[in-house]
Backbone as XML, in Angstrom:
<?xml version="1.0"?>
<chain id="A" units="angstrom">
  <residue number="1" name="UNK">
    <atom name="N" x="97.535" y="132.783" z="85.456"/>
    <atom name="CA" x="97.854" y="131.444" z="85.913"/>
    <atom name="C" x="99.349" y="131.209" z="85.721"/>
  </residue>
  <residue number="2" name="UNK">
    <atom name="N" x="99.808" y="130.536" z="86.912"/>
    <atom name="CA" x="101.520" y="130.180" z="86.419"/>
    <atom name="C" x="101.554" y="129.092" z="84.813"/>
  </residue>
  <residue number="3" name="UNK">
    <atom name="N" x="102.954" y="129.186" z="84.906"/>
    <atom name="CA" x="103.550" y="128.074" z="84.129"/>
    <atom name="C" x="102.923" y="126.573" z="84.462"/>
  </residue>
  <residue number="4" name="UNK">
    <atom name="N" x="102.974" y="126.455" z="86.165"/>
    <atom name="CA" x="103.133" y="125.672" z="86.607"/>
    <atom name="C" x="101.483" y="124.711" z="86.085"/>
  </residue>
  <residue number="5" name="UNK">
    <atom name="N" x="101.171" y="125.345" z="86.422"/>
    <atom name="CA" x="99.142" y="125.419" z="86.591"/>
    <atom name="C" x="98.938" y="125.330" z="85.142"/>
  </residue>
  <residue number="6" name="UNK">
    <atom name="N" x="99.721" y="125.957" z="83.969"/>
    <atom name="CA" x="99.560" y="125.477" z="82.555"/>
    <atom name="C" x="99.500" y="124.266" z="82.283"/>
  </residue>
  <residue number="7" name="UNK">
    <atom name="N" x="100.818" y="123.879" z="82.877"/>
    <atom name="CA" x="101.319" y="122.767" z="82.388"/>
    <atom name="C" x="100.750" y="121.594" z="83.108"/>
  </residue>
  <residue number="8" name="UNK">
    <atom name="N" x="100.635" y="121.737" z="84.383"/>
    <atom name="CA" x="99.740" y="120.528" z="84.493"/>
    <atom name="C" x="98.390" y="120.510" z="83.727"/>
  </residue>
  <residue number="9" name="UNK">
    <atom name="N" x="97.503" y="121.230" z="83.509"/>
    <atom name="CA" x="96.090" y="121.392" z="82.963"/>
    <atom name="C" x="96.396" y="120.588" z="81.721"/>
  </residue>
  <residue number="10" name="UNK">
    <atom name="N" x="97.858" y="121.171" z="80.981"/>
    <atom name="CA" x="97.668" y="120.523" z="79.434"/>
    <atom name="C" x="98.017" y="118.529" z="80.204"/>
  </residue>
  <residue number="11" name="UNK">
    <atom name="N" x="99.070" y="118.411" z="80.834"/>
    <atom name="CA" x="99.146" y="117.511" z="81.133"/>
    <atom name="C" x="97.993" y="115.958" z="81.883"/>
  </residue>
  <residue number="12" name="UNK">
    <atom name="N" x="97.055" y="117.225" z="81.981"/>
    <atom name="CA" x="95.632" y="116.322" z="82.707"/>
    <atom name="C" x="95.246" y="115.971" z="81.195"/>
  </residue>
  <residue number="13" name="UNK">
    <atom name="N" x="94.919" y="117.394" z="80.160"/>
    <atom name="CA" x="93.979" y="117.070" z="79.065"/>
    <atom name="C" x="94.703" y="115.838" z="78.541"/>
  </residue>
  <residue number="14" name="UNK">
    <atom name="N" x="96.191" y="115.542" z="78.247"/>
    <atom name="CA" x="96.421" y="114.523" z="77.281"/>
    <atom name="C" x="96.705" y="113.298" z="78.471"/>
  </residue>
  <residue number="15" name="UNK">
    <atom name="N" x="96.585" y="113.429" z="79.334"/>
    <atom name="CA" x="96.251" y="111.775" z="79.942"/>
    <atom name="C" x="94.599" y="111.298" z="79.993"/>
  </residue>
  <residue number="16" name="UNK">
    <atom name="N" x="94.016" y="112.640" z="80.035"/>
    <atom name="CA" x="92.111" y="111.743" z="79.863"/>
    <atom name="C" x="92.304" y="111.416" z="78.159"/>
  </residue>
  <residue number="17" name="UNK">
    <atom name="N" x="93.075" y="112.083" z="77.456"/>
    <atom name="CA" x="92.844" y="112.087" z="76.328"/>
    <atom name="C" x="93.131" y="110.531" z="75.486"/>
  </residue>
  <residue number="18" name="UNK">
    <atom name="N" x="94.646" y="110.573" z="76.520"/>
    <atom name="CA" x="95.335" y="109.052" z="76.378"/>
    <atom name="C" x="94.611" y="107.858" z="76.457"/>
  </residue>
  <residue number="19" name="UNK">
    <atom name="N" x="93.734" y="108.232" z="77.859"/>
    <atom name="CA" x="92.735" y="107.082" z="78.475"/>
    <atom name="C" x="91.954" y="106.974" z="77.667"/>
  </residue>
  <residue number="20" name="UNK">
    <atom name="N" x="91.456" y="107.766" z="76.700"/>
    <atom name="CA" x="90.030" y="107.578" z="75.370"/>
    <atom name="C" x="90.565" y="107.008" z="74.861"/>
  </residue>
  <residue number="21" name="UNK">
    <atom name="N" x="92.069" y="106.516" z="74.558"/>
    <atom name="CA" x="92.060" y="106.162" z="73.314"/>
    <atom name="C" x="92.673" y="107.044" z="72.260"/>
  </residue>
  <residue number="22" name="UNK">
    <atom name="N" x="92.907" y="108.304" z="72.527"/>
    <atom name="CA" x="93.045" y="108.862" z="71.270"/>
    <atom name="C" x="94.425" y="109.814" z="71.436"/>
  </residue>
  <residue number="23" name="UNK">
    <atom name="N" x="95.398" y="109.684" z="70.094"/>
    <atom name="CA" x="96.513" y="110.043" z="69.668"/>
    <atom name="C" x="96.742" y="111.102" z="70.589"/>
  </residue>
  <residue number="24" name="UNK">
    <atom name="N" x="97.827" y="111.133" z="71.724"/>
    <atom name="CA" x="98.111" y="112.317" z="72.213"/>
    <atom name="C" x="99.737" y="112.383" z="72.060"/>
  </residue>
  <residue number="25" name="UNK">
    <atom name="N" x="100.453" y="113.587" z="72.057"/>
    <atom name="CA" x="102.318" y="113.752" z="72.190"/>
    <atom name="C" x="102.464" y="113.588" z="72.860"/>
  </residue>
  <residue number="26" name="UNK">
    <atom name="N" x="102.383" y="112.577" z="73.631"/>
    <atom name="CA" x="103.260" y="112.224" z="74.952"/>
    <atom name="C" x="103.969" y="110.866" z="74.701"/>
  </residue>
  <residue number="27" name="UNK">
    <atom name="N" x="105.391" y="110.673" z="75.553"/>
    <atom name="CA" x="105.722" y="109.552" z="75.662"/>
    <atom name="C" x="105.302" y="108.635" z="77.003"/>
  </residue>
  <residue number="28" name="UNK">
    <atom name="N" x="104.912" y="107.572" z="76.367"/>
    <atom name="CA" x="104.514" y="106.323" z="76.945"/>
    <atom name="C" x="105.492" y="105.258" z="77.907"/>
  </residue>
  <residue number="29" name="UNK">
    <atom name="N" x="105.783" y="105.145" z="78.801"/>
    <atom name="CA" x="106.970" y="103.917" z="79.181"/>
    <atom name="C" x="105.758" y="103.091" z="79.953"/>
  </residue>
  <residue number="30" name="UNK">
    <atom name="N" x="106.417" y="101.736" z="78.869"/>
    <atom name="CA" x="105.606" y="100.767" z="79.853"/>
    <atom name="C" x="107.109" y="99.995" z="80.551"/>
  </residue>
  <residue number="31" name="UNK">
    <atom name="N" x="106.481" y="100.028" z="81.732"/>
    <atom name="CA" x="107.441" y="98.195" z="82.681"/>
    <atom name="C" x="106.959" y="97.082" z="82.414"/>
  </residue>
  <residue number="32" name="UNK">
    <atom name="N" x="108.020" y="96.221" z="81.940"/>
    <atom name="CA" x="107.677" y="94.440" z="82.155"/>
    <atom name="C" x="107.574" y="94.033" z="83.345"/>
  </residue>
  <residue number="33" name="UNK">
    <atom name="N" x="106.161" y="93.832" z="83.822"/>
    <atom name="CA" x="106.662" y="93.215" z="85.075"/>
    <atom name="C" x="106.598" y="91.772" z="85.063"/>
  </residue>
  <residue number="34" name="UNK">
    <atom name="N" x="107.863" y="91.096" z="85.984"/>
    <atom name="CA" x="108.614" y="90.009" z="85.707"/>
    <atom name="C" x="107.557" y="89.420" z="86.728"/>
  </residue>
  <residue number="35" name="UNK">
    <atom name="N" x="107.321" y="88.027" z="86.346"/>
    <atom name="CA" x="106.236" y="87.083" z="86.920"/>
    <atom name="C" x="107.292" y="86.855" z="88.425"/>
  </residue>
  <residue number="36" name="UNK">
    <atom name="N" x="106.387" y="87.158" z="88.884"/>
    <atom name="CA" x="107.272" y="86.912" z="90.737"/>
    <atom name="C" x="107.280" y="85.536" z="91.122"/>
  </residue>
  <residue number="37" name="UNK">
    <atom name="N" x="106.085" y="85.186" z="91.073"/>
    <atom name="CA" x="105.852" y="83.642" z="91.247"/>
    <atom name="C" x="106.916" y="82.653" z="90.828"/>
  </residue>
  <residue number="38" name="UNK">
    <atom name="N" x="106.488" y="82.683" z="89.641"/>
    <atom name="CA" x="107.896" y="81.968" z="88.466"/>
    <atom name="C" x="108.994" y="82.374" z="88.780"/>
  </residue>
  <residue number="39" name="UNK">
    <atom name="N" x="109.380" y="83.344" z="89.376"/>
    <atom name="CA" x="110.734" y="83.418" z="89.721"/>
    <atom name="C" x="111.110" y="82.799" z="90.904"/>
  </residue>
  <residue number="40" name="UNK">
    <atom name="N" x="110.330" y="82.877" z="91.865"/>
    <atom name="CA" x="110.033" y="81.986" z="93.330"/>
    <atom name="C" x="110.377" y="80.568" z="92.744"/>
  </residue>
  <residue number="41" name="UNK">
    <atom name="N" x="109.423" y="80.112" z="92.347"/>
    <atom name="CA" x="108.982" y="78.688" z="91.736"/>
    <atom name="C" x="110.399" y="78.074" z="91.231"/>
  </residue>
  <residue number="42" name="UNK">
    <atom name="N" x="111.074" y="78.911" z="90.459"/>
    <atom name="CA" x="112.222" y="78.828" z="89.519"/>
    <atom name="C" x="113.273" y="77.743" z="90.283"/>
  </residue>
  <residue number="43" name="UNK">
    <atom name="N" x="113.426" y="79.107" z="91.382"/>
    <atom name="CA" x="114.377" y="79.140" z="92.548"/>
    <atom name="C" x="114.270" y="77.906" z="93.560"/>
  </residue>
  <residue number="44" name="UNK">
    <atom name="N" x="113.037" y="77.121" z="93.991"/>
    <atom name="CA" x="112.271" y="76.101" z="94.728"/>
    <atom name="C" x="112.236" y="76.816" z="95.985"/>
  </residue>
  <residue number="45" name="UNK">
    <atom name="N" x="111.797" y="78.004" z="96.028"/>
    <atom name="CA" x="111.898" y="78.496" z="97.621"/>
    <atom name="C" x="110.347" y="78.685" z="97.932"/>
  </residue>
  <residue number="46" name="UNK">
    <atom name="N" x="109.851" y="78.924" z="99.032"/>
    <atom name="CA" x="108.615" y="79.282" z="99.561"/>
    <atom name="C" x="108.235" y="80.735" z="99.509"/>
  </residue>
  <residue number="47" name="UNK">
    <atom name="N" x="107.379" y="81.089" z="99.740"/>
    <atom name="CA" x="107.767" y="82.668" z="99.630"/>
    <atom name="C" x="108.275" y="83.639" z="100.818"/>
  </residue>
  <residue number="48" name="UNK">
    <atom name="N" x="107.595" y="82.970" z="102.043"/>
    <atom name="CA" x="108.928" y="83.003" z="103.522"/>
    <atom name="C" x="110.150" y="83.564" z="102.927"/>
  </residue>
  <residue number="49" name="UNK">
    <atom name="N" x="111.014" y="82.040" z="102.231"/>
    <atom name="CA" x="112.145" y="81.855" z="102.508"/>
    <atom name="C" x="112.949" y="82.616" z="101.339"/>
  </residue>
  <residue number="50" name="UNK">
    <atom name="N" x="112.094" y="82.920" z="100.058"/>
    <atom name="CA" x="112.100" y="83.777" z="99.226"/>
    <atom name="C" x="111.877" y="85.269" z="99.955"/>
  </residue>
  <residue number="51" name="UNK">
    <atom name="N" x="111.440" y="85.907" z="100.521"/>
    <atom name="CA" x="111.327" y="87.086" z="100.937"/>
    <atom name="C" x="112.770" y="87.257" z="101.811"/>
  </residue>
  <residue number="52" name="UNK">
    <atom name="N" x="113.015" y="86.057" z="103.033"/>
    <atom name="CA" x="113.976" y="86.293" z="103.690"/>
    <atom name="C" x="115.082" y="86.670" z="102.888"/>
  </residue>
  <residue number="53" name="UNK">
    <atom name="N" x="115.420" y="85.801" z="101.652"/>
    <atom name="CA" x="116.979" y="85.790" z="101.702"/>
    <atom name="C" x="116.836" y="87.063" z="100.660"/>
  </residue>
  <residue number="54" name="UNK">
    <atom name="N" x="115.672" y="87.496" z="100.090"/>
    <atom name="CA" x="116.265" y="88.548" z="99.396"/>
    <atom name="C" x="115.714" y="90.039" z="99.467"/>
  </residue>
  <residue number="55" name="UNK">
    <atom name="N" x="115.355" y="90.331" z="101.141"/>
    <atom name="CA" x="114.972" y="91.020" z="101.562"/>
    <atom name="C" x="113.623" y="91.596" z="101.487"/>
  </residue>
  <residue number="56" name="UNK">
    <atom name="N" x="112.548" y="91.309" z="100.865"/>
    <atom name="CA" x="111.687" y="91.374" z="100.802"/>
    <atom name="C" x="110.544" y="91.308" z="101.850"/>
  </residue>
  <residue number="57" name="UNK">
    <atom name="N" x="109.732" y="92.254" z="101.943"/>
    <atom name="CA" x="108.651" y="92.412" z="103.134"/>
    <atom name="C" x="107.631" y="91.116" z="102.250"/>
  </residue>
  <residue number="58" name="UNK">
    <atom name="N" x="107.690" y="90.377" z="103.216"/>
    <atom name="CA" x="106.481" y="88.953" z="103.338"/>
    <atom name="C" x="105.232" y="89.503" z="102.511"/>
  </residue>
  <residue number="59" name="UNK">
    <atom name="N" x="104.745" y="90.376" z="103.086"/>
    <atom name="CA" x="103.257" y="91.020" z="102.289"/>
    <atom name="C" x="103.064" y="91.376" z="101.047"/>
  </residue>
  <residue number="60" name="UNK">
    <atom name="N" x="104.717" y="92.513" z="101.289"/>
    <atom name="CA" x="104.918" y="93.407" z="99.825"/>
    <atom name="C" x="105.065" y="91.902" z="97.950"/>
  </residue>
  <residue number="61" name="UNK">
    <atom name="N" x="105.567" y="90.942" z="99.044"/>
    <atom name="CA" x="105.750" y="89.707" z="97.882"/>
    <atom name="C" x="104.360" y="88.864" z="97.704"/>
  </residue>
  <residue number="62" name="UNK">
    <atom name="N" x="103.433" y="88.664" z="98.883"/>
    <atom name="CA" x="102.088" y="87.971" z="98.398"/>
    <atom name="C" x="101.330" y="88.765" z="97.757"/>
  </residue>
  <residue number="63" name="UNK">
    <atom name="N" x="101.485" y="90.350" z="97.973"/>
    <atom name="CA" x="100.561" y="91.076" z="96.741"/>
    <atom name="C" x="101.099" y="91.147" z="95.404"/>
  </residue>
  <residue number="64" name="UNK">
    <atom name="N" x="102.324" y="90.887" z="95.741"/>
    <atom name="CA" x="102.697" y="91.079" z="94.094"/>
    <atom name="C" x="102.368" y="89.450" z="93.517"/>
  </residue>
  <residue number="65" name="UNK">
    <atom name="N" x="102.361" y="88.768" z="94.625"/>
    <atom name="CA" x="101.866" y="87.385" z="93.639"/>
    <atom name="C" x="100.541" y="87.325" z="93.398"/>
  </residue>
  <residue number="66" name="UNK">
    <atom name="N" x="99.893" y="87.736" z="94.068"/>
    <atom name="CA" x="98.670" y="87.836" z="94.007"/>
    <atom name="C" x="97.380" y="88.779" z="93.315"/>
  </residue>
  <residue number="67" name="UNK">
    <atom name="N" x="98.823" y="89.803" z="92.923"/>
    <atom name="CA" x="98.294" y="90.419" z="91.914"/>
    <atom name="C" x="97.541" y="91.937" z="92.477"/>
  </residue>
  <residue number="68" name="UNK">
    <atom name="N" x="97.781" y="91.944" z="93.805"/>
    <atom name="CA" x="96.741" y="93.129" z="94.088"/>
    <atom name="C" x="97.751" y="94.520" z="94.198"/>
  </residue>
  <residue number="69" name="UNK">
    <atom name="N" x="99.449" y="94.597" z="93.996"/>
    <atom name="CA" x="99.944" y="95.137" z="93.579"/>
    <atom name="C" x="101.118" y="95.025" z="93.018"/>
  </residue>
  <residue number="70" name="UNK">
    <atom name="N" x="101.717" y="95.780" z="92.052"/>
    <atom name="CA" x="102.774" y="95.634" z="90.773"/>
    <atom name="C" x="103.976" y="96.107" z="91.502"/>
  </residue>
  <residue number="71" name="UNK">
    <atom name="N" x="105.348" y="95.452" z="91.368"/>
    <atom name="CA" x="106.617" y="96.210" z="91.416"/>
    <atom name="C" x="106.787" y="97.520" z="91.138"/>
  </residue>
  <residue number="72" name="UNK">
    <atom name="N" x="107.064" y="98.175" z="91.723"/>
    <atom name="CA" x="107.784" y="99.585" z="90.679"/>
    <atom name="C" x="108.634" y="98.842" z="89.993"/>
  </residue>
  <residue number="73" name="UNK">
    <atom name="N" x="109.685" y="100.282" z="89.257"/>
    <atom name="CA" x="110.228" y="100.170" z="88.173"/>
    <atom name="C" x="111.384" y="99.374" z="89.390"/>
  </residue>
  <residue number="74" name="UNK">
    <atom name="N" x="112.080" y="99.934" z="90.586"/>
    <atom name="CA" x="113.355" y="99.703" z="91.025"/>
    <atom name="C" x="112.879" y="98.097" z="91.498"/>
  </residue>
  <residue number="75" name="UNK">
    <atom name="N" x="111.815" y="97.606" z="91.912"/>
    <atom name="CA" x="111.775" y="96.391" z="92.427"/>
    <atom name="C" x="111.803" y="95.712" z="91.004"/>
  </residue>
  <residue number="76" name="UNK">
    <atom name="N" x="110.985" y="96.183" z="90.219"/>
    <atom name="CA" x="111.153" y="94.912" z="89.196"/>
    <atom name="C" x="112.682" y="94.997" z="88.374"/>
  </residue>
  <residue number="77" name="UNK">
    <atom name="N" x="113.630" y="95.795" z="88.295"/>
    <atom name="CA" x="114.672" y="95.427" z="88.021"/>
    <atom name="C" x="115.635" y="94.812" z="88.839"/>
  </residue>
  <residue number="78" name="UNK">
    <atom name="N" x="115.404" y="94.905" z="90.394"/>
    <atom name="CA" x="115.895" y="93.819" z="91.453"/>
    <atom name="C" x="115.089" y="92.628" z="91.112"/>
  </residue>
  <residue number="79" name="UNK">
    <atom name="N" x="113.751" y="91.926" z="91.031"/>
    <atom name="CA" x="113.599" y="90.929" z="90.124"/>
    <atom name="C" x="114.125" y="90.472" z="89.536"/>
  </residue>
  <residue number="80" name="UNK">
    <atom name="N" x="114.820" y="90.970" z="88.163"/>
    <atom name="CA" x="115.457" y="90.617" z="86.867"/>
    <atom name="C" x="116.415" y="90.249" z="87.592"/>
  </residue>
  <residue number="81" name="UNK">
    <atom name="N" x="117.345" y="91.319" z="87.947"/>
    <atom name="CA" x="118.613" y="90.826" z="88.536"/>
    <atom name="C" x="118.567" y="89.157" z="89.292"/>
  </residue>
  <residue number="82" name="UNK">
    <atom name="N" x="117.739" y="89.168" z="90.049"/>
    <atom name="CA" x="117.516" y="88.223" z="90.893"/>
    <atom name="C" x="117.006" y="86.502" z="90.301"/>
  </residue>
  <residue number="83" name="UNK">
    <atom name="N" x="116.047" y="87.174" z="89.431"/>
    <atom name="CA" x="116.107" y="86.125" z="88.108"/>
    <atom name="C" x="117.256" y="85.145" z="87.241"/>
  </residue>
  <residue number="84" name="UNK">
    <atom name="N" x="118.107" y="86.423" z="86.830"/>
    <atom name="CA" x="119.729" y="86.204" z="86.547"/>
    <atom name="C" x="120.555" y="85.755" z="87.290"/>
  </residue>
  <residue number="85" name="UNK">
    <atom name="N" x="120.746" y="86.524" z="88.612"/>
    <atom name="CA" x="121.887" y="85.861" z="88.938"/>
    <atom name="C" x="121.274" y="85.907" z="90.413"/>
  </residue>
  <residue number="86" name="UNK">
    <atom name="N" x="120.602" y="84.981" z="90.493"/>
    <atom name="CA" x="120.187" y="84.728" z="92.258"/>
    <atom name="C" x="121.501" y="84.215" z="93.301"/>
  </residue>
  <residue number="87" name="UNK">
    <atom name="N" x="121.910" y="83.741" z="92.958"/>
    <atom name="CA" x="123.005" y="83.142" z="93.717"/>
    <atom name="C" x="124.393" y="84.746" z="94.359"/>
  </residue>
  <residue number="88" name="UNK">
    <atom name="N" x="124.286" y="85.136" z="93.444"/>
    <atom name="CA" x="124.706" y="86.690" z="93.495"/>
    <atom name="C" x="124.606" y="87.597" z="94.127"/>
  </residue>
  <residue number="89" name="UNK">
    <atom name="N" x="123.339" y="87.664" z="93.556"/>
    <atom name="CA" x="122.288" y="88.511" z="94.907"/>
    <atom name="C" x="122.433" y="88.243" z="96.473"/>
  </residue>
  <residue number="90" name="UNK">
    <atom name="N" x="122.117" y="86.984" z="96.546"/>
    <atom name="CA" x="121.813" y="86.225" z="97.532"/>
    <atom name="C" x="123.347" y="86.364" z="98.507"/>
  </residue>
  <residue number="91" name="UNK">
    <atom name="N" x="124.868" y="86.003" z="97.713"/>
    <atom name="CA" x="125.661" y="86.430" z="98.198"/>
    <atom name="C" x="126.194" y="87.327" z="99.079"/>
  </residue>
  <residue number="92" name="UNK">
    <atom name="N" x="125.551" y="88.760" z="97.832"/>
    <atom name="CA" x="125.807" y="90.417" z="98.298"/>
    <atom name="C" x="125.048" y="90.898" z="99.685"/>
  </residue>
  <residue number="93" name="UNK">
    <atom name="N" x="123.843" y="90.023" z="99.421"/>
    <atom name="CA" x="123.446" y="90.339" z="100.864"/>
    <atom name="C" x="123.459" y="89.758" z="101.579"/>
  </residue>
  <residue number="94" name="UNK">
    <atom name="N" x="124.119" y="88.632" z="101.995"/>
    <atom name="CA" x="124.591" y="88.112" z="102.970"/>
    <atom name="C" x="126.030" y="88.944" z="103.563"/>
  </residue>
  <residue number="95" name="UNK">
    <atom name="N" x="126.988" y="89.398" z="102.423"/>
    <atom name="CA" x="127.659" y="90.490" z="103.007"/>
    <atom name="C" x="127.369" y="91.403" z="103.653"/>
  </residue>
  <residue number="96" name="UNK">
    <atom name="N" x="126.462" y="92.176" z="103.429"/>
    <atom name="CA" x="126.281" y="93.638" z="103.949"/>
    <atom name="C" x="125.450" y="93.592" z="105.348"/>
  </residue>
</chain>
């Protein structure tokens, strides 16, 4: 068997292993994901007018409010950003 085929196999055993519950060597990264809504809400925009100005696909933003799917890591740190300094954001892309 390759390397390759090792290493995933061990890599399957300690994620079912993870999922039990029980002590495996691996590192863990969790994401915060930043409440979308509340950031909408924050801002007083709709989610239209929230998607428009900060590029956002209409859909890709009602599932994330809605919960039926999560940011990745790169959207939810455009979040934050956007959280922080909306006016900024909002600027830069009106430039480009």
């Amino acid at each position: 068997m390759s390397k390759f085929g090792k290493d995933l196999i061990e890599s399957m055993t300690d994620a079912v292993a993870f999922a039990q519950g029980r002590d495996v060597a691996a590192t863990v990264h969790v994401v915060d994901v930043p409440d979308v809504r509340a950031i909408r809400f924050g801002l007083h925009m709709s989610q239209q007018r929230f998607a428009e100005t900060y590029r956002i696909p209409l859909p890709t933003l009602k599932n994330w409010e809605q919960g039926r799917r999560a940011p990745d890591a790169p959207a939810v740190a455009y979040l934050q950003a956007i959280s922080r300094v909306p006016q900024t954001i909002k600027d830069a892309l009106q430039g480009a």
